[in-house]
RODO-2510 file (C-alpha; in nm, 4 decimals, decimal comma):
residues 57
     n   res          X          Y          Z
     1     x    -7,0502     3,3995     6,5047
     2     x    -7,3571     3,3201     6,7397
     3     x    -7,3166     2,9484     6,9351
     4     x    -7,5588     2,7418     6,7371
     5     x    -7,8080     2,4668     6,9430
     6     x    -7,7877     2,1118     6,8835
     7     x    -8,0517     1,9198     6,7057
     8     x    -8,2640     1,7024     6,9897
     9     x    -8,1793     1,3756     6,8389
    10     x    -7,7944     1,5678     6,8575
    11     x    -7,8299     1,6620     7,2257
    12     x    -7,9426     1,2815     7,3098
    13     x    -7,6746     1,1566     7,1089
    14     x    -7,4228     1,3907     7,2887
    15     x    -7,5710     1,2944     7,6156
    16     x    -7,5876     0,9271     7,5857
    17     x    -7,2333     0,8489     7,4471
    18     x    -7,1104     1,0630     7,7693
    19     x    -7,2969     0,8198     7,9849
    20     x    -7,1480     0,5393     7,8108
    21     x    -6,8236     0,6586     7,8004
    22     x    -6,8499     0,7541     8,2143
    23     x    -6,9919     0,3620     8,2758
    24     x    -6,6493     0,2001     8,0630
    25     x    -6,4787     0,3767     8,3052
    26     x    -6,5916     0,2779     8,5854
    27     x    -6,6542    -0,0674     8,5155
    28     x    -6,2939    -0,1432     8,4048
    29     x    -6,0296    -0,2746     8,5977
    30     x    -6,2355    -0,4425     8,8238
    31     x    -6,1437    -0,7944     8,7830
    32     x    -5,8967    -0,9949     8,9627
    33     x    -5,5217    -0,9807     8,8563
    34     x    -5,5247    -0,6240     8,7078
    35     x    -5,2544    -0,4224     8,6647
    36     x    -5,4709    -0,1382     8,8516
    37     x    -5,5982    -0,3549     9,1382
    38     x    -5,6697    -0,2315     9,4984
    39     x    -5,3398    -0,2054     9,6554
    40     x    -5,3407    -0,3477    10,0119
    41     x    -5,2860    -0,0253    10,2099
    42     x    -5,5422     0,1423    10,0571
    43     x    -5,8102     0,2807    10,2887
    44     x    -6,0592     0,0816    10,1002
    45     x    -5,9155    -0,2831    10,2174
    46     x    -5,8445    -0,1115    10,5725
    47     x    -6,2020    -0,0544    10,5727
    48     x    -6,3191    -0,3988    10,4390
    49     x    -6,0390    -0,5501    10,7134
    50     x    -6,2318    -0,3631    11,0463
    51     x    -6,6013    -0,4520    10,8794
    52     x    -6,4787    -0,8133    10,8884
    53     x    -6,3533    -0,8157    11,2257
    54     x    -6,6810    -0,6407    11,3617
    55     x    -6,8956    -0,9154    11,2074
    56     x    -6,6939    -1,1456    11,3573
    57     x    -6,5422    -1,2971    11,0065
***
C-alpha cells in the first residue's frame, strides 16, 4: 500500500503540536525547588561560578 500525504491543515497540525510538545519540555523544571534542579557540580554552575568571579561579583 502506497504512503499516503497528509492534508495541509494535517501537516500544520502535525507540525505545530510537535513544537508545542518540544517548548513543555523545555520550559519545565525550571523553577526553584525541583526535584530536577541544577545539581551543584554541574558544569553549568562551574561556569556561572568563574563568570561571577571575572566580573568581579
Amino acid at each position: 500500500m502506497g504512503v499516503t500525504r497528509l492534508k495541509r491543515k494535517d501537516r500544520k497540525n502535525k507540525t505545530t503540536s510537535r513544537l508545542e510538545v518540544q517548548a513543555l519540555k523545555l520550559a519545565t523544571n525550571i523553577e526553584n525547588g525541583s526535584r530536577s534542579a541544577e545539581p551543584k557540580n554541574s558544569q553549568i554552575a562551574k561556569n556561572n561560578a568563574a563568570l561571577d568571579k571575572a566580573l568581579g561579583k
